[in-house]
C-alpha positions in Angstrom: -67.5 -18.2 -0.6 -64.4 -17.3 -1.9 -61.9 -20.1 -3.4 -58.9 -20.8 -1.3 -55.6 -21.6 -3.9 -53.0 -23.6 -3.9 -50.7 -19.7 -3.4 -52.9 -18.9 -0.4 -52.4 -22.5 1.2 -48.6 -22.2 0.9 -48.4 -19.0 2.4 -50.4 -20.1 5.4 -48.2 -23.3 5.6 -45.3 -20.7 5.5 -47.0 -18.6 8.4 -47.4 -21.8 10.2 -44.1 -22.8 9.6 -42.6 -19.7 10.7 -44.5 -19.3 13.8 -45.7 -16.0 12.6 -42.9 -13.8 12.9 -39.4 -12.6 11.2 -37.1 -13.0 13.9 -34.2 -14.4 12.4 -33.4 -17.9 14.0 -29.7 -17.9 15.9 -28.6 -20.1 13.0 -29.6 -17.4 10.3 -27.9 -15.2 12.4 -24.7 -16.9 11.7 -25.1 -16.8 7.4 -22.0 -15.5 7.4 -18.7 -16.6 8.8 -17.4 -15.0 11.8 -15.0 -12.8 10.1 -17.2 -11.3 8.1 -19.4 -10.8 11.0 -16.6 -9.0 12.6 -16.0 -6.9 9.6 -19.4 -5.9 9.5 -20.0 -4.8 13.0 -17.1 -2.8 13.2 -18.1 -0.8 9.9 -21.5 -0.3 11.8 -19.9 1.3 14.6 -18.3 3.7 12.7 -21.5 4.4 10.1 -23.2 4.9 13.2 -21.0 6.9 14.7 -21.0 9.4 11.9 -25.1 9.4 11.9 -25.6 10.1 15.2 -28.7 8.7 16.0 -30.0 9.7 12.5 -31.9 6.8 10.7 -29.7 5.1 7.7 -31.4 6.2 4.8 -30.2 6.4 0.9 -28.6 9.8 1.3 -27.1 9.6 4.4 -25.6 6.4 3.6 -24.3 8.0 0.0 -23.0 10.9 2.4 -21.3 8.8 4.5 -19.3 7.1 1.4 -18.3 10.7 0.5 -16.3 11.1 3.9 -15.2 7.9 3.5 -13.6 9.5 0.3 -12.2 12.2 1.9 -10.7 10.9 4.4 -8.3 8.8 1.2 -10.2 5.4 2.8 -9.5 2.5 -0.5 -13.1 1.6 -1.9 -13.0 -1.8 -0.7 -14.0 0.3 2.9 -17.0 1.8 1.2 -18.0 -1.4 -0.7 -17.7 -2.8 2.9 -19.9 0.1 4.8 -22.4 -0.5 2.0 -22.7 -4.3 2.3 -23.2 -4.1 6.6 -25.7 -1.7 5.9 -28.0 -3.7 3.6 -27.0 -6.9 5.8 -28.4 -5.3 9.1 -31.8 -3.9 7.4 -32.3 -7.4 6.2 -31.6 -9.0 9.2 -34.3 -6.5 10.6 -36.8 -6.8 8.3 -36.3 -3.9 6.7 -35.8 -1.7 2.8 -32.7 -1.8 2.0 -31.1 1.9 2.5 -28.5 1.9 -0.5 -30.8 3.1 -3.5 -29.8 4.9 -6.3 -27.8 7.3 -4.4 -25.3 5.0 -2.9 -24.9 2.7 -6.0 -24.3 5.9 -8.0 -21.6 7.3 -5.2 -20.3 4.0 -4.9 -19.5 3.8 -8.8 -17.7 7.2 -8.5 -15.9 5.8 -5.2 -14.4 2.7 -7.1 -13.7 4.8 -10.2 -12.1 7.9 -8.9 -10.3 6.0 -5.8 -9.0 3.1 -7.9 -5.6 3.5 -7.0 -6.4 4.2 -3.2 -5.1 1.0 -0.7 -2.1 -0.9 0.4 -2.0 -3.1 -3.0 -1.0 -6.6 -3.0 1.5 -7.9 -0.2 4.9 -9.1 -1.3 4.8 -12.4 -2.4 7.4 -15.1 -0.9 8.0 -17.4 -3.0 9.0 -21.2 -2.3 12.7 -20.6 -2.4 12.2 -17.7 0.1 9.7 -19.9 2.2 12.0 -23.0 2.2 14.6 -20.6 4.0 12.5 -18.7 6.2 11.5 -22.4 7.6 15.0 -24.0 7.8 16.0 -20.7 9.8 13.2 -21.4 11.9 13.8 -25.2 12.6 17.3 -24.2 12.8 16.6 -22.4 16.5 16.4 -26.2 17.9 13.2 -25.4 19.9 9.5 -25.4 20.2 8.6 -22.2 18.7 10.9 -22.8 15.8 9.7 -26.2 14.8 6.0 -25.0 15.2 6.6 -21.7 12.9 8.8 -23.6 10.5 5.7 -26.3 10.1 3.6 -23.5 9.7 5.8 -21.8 6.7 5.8 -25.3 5.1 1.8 -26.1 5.8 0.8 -22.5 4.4 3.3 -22.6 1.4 2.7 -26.3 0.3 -1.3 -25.7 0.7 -1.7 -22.1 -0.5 -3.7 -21.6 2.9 -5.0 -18.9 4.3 -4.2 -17.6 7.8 -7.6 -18.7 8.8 -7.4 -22.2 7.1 -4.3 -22.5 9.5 -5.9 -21.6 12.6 -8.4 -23.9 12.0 -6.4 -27.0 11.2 -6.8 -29.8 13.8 -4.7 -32.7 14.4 -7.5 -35.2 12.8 -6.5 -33.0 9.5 -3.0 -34.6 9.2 -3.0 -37.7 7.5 0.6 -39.2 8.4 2.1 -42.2 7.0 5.4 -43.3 6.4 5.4 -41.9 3.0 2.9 -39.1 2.9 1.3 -36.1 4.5 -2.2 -35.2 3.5 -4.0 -32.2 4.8 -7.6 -31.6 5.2 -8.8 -28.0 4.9 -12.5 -28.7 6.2 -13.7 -25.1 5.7 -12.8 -21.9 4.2 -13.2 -18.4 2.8 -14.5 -19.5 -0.8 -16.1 -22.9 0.5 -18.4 -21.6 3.3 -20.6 -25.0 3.3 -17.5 -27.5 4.6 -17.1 -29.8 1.5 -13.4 -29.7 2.0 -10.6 -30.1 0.2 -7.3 -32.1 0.3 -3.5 -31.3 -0.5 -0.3 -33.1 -0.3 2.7 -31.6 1.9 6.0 -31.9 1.1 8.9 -34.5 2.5 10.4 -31.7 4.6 6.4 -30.7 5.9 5.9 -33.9 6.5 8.7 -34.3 8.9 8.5 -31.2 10.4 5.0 -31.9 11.4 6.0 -35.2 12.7 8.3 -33.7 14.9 6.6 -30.7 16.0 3.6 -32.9 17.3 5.9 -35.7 19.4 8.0 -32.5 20.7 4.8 -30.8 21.9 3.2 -33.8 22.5 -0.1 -32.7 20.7 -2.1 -36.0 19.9 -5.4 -34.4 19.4 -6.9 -30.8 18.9 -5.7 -27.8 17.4 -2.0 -28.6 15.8 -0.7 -25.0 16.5 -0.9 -23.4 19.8 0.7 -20.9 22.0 4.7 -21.8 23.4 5.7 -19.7 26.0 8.9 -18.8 26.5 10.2 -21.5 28.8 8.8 -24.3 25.9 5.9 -25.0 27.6 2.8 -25.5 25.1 -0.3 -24.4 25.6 -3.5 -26.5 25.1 -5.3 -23.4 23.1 -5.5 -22.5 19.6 -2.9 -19.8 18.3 -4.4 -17.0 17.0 -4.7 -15.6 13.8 -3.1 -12.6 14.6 0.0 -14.6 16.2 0.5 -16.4 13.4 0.6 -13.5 11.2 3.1 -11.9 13.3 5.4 -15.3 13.1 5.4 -14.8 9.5 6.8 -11.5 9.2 9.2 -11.8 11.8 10.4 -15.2 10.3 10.5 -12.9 6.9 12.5 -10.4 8.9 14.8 -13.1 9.8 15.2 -14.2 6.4 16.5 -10.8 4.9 12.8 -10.4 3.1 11.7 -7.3 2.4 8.8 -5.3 1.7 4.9 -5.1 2.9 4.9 -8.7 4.0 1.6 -10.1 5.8 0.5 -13.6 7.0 -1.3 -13.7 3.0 2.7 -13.2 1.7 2.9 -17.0 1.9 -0.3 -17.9 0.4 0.9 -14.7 -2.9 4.3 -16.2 -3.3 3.3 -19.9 -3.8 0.9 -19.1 -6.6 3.4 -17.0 -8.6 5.8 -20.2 -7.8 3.5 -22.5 -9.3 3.1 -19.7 -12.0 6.7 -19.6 -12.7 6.6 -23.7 -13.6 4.4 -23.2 -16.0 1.1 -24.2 -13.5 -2.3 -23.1 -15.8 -5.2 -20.9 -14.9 -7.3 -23.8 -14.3 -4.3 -25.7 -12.4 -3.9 -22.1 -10.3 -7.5 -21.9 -9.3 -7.8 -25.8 -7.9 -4.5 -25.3 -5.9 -6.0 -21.6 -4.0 -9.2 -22.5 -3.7 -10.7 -19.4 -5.2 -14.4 -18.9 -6.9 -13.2 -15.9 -9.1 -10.9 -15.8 -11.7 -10.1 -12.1 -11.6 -8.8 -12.7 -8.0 -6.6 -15.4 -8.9 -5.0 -13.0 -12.0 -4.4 -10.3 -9.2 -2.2 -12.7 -7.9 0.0 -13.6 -10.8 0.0 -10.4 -12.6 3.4 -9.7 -13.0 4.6 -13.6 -14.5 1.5 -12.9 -16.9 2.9 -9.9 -18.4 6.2 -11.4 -18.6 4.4 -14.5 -20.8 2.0 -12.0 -22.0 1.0 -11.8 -26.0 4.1 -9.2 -26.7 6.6 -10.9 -25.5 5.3 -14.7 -26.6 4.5 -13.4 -30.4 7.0 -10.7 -30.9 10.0 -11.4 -28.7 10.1 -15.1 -28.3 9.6 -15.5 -24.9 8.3 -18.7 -23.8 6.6 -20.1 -20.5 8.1 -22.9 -18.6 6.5 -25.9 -21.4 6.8 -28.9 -17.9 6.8 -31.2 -20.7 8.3 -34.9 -19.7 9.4 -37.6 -21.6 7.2 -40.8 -22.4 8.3 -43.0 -19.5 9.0 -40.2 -17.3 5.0 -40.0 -18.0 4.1 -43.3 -17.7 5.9 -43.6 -14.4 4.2 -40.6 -13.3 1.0 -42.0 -14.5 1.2 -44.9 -12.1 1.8 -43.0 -9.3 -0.9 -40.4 -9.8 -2.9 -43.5 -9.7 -1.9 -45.2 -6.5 -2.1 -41.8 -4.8 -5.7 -41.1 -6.2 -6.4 -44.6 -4.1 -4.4 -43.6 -1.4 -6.3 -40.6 -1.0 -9.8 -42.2 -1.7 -9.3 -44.4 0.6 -8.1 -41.9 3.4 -11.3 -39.2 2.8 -13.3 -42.2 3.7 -11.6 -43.0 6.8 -12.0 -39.5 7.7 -15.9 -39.3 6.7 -16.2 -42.2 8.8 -14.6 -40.7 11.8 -16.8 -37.4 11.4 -19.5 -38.9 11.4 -18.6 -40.7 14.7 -17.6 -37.7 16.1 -21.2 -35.9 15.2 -22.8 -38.6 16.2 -21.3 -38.6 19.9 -22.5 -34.6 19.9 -25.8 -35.4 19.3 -26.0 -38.0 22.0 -24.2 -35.3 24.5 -26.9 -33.1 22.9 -29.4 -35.4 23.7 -28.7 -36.4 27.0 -27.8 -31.9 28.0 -32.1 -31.4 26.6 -33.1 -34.7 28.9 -31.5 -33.5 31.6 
């Protein structure tokens, strides 16, 4: 009688476990954030609509890449095409179709079409942003108090247009004093641990104002105003918001390829400009590479780059203080690191009440 091992008793337990199928649970379904899923289905569509009911293999999928080329597409489409391919045969269970084929087209793609896409957005930096805003709070109504708090939020905090979307009233910590914001979720931080930033005096008024104007008190803090001032109750849209941001550039005499990410560009070559370091950079914008964070601040690197420090001279903002300029500043670091300790746990405690309240609702919806 055969031996049964510790292997073949985990893989039962796994069976068992697993109810005996791959079907991917609705929650595995949703391993990636709902952008990405967007992303992906639409390249799908297309890949799809070039096979024509022909199965995905290696060579059609390197094939496909090589219209992609043709057609002058940048490589980050065929990187894209690529990734929703392998993430739908997972999802099903099934070989991967990008082999060697694909990773060897793909290579040539990013290679040969290196300098193929739009490039980076023109950055607006904080002198630019603090006018676009005062332009907008200068119209004396709804709309321009919400854009001009929505300049300020995404300038002071780096953010993304989806981190701005998602911002909710409980993410605005307002005292006398101080505005913190919570970012709860975002691109690079796909699990929720958050993170926290400070908004300027001028932010922190604005947003005052904008939520006893629209009398917001809860929920998303920017929504649709029509055109008589009345606010909506819904979320404003992503897409909205990065059309506010290049017409409130417009307005402001900015010019050049300017998107809702111009914001989020010009305050890290800001903080650049004072002299802010790589690791300082990469804390403020929240991102998990490096590279990307160079991209950003290419051109104040070259300017501070080894040629012009050792040969020419040129020097990078130093920031340096004096002694009781530091000492001062030491003391207030200090009061706001327990200002802000003591805030994150007010706002644990009040998740934590909220989840619990959805689980009872949840409770009570499966007794029912």
């Amino acid at each position: 009688m055969p031996t049964k091992t510790r292997a073949d008793s985990n893989q039962a337990n796994a069976q068992d476990n697993s109810g005996g199928g791959t079907e991917p649970t609705p929650l595995a379904e949703r391993r990636h954030a709902p952008g990405t899923r967007y992303i992906y289905e639409r390249a799908l569509l297309r890949l799809d609509g070039w096979l024509q009911d022909r199965p995905v293999t290696d060579e059609s999928l390197a094939g496909y890449l090589g219209t992609l080329f043709d057609r002058g597409l940048a490589p980050a489409s065929a990187a894209t095409a690529v990734a929703a391919a392998k993430d739908r045969a997972r999802r099903e269970g099934a070989a991967s179709p990008a082999g060697t084929c694909t990773e060897d087209a793909l290579s040539a793609y990013r290679r040969d079409g290196a300098g193929r896409g739009p490039g980076q957005v023109v950055g607006i930096k904080w002198e630019d942003s603090d006018r676009m805003s005062d332009l907008a709070a200068g119209c004396g109504n709804a709309r321009g108090l919400r854009d001009a708090l929505l300049i300020r939020l995404m300038s002071d905090g780096l953010m993304r247009v989806s981190e701005a979307e998602a911002l909710d009233v409980a993410d605005l910590a307002l005292s006398k004093k101080k505005l913190l914001v919570t970012i709860r979720r975002s691109k690079t931080d796909q699990d929720g641990k958050g993170v926290v930033f400070r908004g300027g005096p001028d932010t922190m008024r604005l947003a005052r104002k904008w939520l006893e104007a629209a009398g917001i008190e809860e929920g998303p803090v920017f929504r649709p105003v029509n055109k008589a001032g009345r606010v909506a109750g819904s979320r404003l849209s992503d897409r909205s918001m990065r059309d506010i941001v290049k017409q409130r550039a417009a307005d402001a005499g900015i010019e050049g390829r300017v998107s809702g990410h111009s914001l989020r560009v010009g305050s890290a070559q800001s903080l650049r400009d004072r002299g802010a370091t790589s690791s300082q950079l990469m804390t403020a914008g929240r991102w998990s590479r490096v590279e990307t964070m160079a991209g950003y601040v290419r051109e104040q690197d070259a300017a501070f780059g080894p040629m012009a420090r050792l040969r020419y001279g040129f020097q990078p903002p130093a920031g340096r203080r004096s002694r009781s300029s530091r000492r001062g500043s030491a003391r207030a670091d200090r009061r706001e690191r327990r200002w802000v300790r003591k805030e994150l746990k007010r706002q644990r405690r009040a998740s934590k009440k909220h989840e619990k309240g959805l689980a009872r609702i949840a409770r009570a919806v499966i007794v029912s």
